[in-house]
N, C-alpha and C positions, 0 to 999 in steps of 0.2 A: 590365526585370528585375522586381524586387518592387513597382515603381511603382502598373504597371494595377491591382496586385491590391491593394492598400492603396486606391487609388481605388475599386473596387470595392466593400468589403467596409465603406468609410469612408462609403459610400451606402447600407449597408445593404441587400447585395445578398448572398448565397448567395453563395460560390465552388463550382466542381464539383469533383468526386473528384478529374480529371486537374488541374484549376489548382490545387487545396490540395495536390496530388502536387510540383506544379512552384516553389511559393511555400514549401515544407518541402523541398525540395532545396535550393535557392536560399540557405534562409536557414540548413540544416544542413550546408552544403560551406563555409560562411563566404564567398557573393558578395554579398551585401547590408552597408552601412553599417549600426554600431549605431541612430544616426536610422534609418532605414529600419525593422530589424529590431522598435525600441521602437512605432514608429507602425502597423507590422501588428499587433502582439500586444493595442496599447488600442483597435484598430480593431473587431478581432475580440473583442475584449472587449465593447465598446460596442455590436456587434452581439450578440450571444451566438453562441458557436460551435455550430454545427448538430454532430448524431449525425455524420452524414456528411461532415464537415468533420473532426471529431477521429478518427471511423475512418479516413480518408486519410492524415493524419498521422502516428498512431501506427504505421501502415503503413512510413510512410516510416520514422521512427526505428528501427524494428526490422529493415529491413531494412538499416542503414548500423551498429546493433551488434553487438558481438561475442557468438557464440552460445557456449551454454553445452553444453559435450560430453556429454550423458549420455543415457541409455537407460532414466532413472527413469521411468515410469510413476506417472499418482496426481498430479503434484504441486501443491501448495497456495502461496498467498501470502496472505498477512492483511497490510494498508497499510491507512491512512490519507491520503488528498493533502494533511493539511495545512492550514494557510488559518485554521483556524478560531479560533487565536490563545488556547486557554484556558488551557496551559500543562499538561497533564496528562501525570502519568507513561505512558514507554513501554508503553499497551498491548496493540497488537498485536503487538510485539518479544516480550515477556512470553509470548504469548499463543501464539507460532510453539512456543515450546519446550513448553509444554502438548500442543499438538498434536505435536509431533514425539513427545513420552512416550504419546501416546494412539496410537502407530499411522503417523501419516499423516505423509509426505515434504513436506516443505516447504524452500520454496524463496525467501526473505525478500530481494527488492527494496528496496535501502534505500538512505537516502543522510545528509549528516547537514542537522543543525536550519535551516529553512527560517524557520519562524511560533514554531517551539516554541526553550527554551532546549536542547535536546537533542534531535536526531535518535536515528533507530535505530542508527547509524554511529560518531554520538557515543556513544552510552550501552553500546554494544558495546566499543568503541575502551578507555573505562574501566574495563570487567571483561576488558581482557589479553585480547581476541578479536582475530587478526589478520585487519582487513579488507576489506584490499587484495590478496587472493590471486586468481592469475591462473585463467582458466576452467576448465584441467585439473583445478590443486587445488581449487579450492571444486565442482566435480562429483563428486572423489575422496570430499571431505566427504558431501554429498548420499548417495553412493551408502553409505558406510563408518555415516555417526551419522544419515543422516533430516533429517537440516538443512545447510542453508547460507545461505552470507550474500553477497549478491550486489551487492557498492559499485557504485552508479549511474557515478560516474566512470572506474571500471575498464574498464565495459560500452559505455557512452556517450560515446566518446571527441568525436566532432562536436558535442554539449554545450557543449562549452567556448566554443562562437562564440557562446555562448545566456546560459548562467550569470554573464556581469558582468553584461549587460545586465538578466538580473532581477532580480539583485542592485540596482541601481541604481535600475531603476522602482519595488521595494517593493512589487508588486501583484501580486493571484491573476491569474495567465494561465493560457494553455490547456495550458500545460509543469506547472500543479497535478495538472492530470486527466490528463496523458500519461505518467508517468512511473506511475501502476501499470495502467497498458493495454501496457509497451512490456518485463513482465519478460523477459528473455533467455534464461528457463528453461522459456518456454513455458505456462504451468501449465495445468491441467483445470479447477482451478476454483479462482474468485476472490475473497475475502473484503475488500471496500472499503468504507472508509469515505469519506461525501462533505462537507464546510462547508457547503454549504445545499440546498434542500430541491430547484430544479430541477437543479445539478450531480449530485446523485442521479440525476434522470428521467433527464438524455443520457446518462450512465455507461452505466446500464445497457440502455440502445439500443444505446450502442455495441458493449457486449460482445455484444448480439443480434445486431448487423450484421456482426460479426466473426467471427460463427459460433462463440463462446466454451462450451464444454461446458456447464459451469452457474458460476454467478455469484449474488450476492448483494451491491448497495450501500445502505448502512446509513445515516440522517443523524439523527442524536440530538436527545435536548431540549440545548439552550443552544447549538445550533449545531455540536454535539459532532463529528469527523466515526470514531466508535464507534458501538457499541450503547451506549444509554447507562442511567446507573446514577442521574440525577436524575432521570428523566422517561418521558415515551413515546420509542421511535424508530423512524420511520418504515424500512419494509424494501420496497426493489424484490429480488423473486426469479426468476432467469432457470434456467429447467428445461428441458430438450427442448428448447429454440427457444420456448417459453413465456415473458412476464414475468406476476410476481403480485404485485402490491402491498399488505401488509398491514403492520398497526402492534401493536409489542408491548411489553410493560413490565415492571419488576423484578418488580412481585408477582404475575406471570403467572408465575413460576419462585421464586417462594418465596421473593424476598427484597426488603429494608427499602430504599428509595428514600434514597439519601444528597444531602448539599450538595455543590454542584459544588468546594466548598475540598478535602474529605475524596479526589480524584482529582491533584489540585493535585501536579504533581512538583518539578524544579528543574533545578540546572547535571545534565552527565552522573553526577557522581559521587551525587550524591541520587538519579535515577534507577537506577544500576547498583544502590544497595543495595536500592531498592524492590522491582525487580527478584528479588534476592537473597532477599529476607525473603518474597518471596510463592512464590517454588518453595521454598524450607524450611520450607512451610506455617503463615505466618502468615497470623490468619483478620482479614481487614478490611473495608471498602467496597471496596477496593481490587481485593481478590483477588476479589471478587464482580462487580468490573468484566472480568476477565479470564475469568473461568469463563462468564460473559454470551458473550462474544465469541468466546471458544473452541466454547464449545455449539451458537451456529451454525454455526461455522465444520464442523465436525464434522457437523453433519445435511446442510449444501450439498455435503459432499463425496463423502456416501453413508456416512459409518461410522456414523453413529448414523442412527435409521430417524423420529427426532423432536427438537425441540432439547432439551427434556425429556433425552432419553436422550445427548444429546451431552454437556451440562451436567454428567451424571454421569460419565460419559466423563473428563472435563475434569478433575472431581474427585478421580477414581484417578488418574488420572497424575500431579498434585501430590503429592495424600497417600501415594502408594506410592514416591513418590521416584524413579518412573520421568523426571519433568519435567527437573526438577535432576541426574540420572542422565546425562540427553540433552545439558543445558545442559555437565555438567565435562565430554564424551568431547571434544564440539563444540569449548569451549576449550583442550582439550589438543593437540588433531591442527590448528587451527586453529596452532597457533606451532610445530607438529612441522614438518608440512609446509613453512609458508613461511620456516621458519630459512635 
């Protein structure tokens, strides 16, 4: 069963497509022991997982979730994997509803706090968002407000043989980087943030090998896994089947480099108001980390033709109150529907 291939990979050997095909079945049907299961994940760990190892994978995962019913065209996801342990408010959660007021269908993979004190699940969960709706409703959503919210555990039900056991090791596995390779909604194009600097590089191999529209994964000063608002951050950009590797920074978009405390969030309920007080247009570091991150997201997706012009983008949708607009339709049909 998962023996050979823990022997394997614990040599520091490649597995191929078809054995990471058969080693991710294995261990997502729950026929492997949690030993078993722990000792493949710090194997492949210890080796570093190849492109074509986590595109095998996330293959598998998505082909054992449940799909998401819709006909949306366009659609986006902005995540982070995670890992990077800084503690900072939800910003790419923050950042979907920007983009959902600038235009663009998004489709937000989430789950709750993994490294952080609050996920996007969690910090959703506290602003009264139901988000445990089944595939119909959260596409109904998609298709009605531009946004949705897509709980990993809802989606991911073979997880569960997976989830104690990460739980338990406390360690970045290759389930950090799979879960925004495996959204259920399909997306065109992907806004990822990555913990360090070569979990970047494979990311965005992988979404190359996967044949992903366009992509963008993003690895911050301090580790960040954002665009970041202390520092430089390093961008792999995948276009056409193209990757482009270039590094960009606050004051290349006209704003003031902050300390990594002034991003610093907390439990859900400090998050959900951060949240709050930045789509009713309060001006901070904060919001200036989100309009970063939206700006890209915005130019990788094709609405804006520069991140320049995304940024501004990003801008009108807060201050026009289209963000916040997007944010009350989303939580009101979010608890209409799943009543």
């Amino acid at each position: 069963m998962l023996k050979e291939y823990i022997k394997k990979v614990s040599e520091h050997h490649d597995l191929t497509t078809e054995e990471m095909k058969t080693a991710m079945n294995i261990i997502m049907d729950g026929r492997a022991s949690s030993e078993q299961v722990s000792a493949f994940l710090i194997a492949m760990k210890m080796k570093k997982e190849s492109p074509a190892e986590i595109a095998a994978a996330s293959r598998v995962m998505v082909s054992k979730a449940t799909p998401l019913p819709t006909d949306v065209k366009g659609i986006v996801d902005i995540v982070g994997t995670g890992g990077d342990c800084l503690n900072t408010f939800n910003i790419s959660t923050t950042s979907s509803f920007v983009l959902c007021g600038a235009g663009l269908a998004v489709a937000k993979h989430g789950n709750r706090g993994v490294s952080s004190k609050s996920g996007s699940a969690d910090t959703l969960e506290a602003l009264h968002v139901n988000i445990t709706l089944p595939p119909k409703e959260a596409a109904y959503l998609l298709e009605k407000v531009g946004i949705t919210f897509l709980f990993a555990q809802t989606y991911h039900e073979s997880m569960r043989h997976v989830g104690p056991i990460r739980r338990q090791l406390g360690l970045k596995t290759m389930f950090n980087i799979l879960g925004p390779l495996t959204n259920p909604a399909h997306p065109d194009t992907y806004v990822i943030g990555a913990y360090n600097e070569e979990m970047a590089d494979v990311m965005i191999h992988v979404y190359q090998e996967m044949g992903v529209k366009q992509a963008v994964v993003v690895h911050g000063d301090c580790g960040m896994d954002e665009v970041s608002m202390t520092g430089d951050t390093l961008v792999h950009e995948l276009k056409d089947n193209q990757i482009r590797t270039y590094t960009i920074s606050p004051e290349q978009f006209g704003r003031k480099r902050c300390q990594l405390q002034e991003l610093v969030g907390g439990d859900s309920v400090k998050n959900a108001k951060i949240l709050m007080d930045i789509l009713q247009g309060e001006h901070s570091a904060k919001r200036d980390a989100v309009l970063l991150n939206s700006g890209l997201a915005l130019y990788i997706s094709g609405r804006a033709d520069t991140m320049e012009d995304g940024i501004r983008l990003a801008e009108q949708s807060i201050d026009s109150g289209q963000a916040l607009a997007k944010f009350r339709m989303f939580q009101q049909l979010s608890q209409e529907v799943g009543a």
